[in-house]
N, C-alpha and C positions, 0 to 999 in steps of 0.2 A: 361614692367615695367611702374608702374604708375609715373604721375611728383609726384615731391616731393622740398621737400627744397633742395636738393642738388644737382639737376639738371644745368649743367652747361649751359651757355647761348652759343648759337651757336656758335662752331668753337674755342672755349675757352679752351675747355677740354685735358688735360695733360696725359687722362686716370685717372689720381689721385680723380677725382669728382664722375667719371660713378663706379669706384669700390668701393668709398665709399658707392655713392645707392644702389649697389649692396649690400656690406655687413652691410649695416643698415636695408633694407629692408628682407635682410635672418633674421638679428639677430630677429629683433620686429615678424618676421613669425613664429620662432624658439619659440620666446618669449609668443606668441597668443598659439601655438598649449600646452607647458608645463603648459601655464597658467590653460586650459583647461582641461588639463590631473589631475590636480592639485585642480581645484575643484571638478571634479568629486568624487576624494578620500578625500574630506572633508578637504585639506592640503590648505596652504599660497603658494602660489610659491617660496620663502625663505626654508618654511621646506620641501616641497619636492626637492629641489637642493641638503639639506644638508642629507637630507636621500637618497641617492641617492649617494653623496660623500662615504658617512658611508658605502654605501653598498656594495662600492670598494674598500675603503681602511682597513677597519674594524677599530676596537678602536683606537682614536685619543686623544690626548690632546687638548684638549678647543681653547688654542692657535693656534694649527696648524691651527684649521678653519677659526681663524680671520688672521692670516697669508690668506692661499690659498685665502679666499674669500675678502678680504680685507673691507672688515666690522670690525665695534666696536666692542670691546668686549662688550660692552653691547646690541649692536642689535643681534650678536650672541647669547648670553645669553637669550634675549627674545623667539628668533625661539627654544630653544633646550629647553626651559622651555613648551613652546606649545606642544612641542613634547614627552617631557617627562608627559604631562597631558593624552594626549592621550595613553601612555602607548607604545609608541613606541623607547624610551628609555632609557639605563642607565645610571649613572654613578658610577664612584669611583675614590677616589683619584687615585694617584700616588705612588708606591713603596716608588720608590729613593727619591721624593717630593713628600709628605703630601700637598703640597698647590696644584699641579698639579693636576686639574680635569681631568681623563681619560672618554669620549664620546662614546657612542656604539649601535647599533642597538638592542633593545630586542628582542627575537624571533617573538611578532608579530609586531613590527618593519620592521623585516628583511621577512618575508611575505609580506608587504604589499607593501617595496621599492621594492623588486623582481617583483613584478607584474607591479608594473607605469615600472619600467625599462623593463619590455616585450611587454606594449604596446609601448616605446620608441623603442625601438630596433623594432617593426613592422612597427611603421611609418616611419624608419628611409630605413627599407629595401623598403619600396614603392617607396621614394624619388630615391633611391639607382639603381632600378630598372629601371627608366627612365633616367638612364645617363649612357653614354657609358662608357664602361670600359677605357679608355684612358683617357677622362674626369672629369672619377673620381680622381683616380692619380693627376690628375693636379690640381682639384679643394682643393685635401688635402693637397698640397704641400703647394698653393696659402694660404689655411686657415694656415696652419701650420706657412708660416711668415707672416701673420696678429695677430697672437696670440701674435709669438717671440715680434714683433714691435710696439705691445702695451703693453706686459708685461712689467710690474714698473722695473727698477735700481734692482740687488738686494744690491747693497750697501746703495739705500736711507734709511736713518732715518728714525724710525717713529716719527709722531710728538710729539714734546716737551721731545725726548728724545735721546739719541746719543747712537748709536750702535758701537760696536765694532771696531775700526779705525777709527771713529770719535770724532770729539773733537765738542763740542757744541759750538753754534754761541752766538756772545758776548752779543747779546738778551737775549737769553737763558740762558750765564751765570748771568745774570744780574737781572732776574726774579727768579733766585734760591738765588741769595743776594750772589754771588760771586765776582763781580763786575767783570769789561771790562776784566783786566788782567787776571780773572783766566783760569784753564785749569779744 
């Protein structure tokens, strides 16, 4: 491992610093190789993630994306408008809601995320392949509560808005012209 900024100074380390390097320096690795994969295919790194989501879970609502990916609805909206230029996909409302935009791979959409996802899945087996079977295991486990233990609340609010079991902070109510007291 190269030094970095999160190198802890001799004798200091809690273990809590060296796995941070450790999983900064995977992420930004992770992050260089997709970037790459991603220009190749003429995509942003943004729309190749979310083509890529699409190509797992199939037709979504708009929402769920800014949900999972916790992006603005409007930086979403950007990436899916790029992507709908390129002809890689659709949409349509919503049945039940007419306002609910439904998101989807178009066939050559769904072509072209199949393929970055074959070269993912080949570089992944490379990686895969220089670690021992026991290791691996360990190192999914280890990812798996790095994930949990930076995954957001799912109670928190999003901002400037109170979800379900929440009551808005008197700020909030206050910039709606409700004043301190309301609910």
């Amino acid at each position: 491992m190269s030094p970095n900024q999160y190198e802890p100074a001799r004798g200091t380390d809690d273990g809590s610093v060296r796995l941070r390097a450790s999983a900064t320096g995977w992420v930004f690795a992770y992050l260089r190789h997709a970037r790459e994969e991603a220009r190749r295919a003429g995509l942003s790194l943004p729309q190749r993630f979310i083509m890529g989501t699409l190509l797992r879970a199939g037709p979504v609502p708009v929402s769920r994306l800014t949900e999972w990916t916790g992006a603005t609805p409007a930086a979403i909206s950007g990436v899916l408008d790029g992507l709908d230029g390129l002809g890689f996909l659709t949409r349509r409302h919503g049945i039940e809601d007419r306002r609910q935009v439904i998101v989807a791979l178009s066939p050559l959409g769904r072509r072209r995320a199949a393929r970055l996802d074959s070269f993912d899945r080949e570089r992944w087996r490379a990686v895969r392949a220089e670690i021992a079977p026991g290791e691996a295991e360990v190192a999914s486990g280890v990812l798996d509560r790095l994930t949990a233990g930076f995954a957001p609340p799912a109670h928190r609010p999003r901002p400037g808005r109170a979800s379900v079991g929440h009551r808005p902070t008197a700020a909030l109510r206050l910039r709606r012209g409700r004043g301190a007291g309301a609910a």
